[in-house]
N, C-alpha and C positions, 0 to 999 in steps of 0.2 A: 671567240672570246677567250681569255688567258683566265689564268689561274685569277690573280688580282682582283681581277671584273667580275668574277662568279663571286669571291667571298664579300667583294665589297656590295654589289645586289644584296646576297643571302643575309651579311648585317643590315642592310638596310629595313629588308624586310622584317627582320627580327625585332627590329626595334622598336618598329609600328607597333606587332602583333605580341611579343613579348611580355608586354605589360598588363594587356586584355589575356590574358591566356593567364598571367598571375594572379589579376584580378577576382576570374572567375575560380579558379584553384583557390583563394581564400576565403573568397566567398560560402566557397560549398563545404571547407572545413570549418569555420565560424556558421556554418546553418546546422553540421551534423553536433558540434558541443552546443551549440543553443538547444537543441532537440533532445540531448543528452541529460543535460543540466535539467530542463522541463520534463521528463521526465520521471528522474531519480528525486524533483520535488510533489511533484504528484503522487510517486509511492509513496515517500515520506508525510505526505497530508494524510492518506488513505489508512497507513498503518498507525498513526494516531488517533485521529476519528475512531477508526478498530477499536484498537485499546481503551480508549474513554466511553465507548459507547457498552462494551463488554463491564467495564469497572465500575461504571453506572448501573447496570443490571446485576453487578456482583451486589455490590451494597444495596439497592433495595429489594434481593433476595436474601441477603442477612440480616436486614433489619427487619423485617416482615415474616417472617420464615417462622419465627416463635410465638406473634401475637395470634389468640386465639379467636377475638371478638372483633373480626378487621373492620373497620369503618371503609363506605364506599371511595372516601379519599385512597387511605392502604390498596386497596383493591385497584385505584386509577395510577397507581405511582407505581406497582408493581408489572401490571397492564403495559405503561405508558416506557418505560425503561427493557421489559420485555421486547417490547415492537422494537422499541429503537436499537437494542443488540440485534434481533432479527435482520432488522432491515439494513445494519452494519455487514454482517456478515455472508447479508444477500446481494448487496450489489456494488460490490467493489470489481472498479476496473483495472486497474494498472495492477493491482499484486492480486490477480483471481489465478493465473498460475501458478504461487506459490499457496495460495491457500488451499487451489484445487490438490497440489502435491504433496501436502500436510496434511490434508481432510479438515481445516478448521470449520467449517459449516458442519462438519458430520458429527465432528467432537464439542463442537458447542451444544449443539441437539441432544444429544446424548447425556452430555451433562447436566441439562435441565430438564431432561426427561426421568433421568437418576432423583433430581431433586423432587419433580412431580410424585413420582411412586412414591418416596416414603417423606418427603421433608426431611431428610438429612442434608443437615449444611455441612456438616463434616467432608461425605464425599463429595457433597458441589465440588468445594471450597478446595479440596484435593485435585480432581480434572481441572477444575478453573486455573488454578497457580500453573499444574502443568501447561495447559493451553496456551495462560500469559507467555510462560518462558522461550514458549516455542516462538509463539509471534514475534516476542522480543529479539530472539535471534534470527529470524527471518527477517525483520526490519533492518538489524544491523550486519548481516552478512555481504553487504556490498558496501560498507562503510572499511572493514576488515582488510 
């Protein structure tokens, strides 16, 4: 066979296969941005949820923090906002390595553990902002 006949084969075959070979090559980069995108919206749910479940437990530890004669509602809203920070900062999946590498479950603890011993909303309210600020830039440090 001549030179000719080899390239005209070798286009032949190309042309079948060419397009399935493209095919699957866009395929698998349209799966890894979709997987991508899904994702970076998943941490973005997770770090919201965070922050609103934190900011709900900040304000019914400041509203609550001064009354002295609490009614068992006070008690259930404090309770109830508690759990649910808790349970915020216990089971996050998509950004639990950045939280693990910030210690935000350590520093939330901590911070309500400050609030428990003496009722100072002052330093809550001091670790709290901190805390926020951190998250907030951990939220947006892939935005950047």
């Amino acid at each position: 066979m001549d030179y000719f006949m080899w390239a005209t084969t070798i286009l032949g075959i190309w042309a079948a296969v060419g397009p399935l070979v493209g095919v699957r090559y866009g395929q698998e980069l349209a799966r890894r941005n979709q997987r991508a995108h899904w994702v970076a919206d998943s941490k973005k749910k997770e770090f919201k949820e965070l922050l609103s479940a934190l900011d709900t437990a900040m304000e019914a530890f400041a509203k609550h923090v001064n009354i002295i004669n609490k009614t068992p509602k006070d008690f259930w809203e404090l309770s109830d906002a508690s759990n649910q920070a808790i349970r915020c900062v216990s089971d996050r999946l998509f950004i639990l390595p950045e939280m693990n590498k910030h210690q935000i479950r350590e520093r939330w603890f901590k911070a309500t553990d400050e609030l428990e011993k003496a009722w100072d909303i002052a330093t809550f309210s001091t670790l709290y902002r901190q805390l926020r600020s951190e998250i907030i830039s951990m939220a947006t440090a892939d935005i950047q």
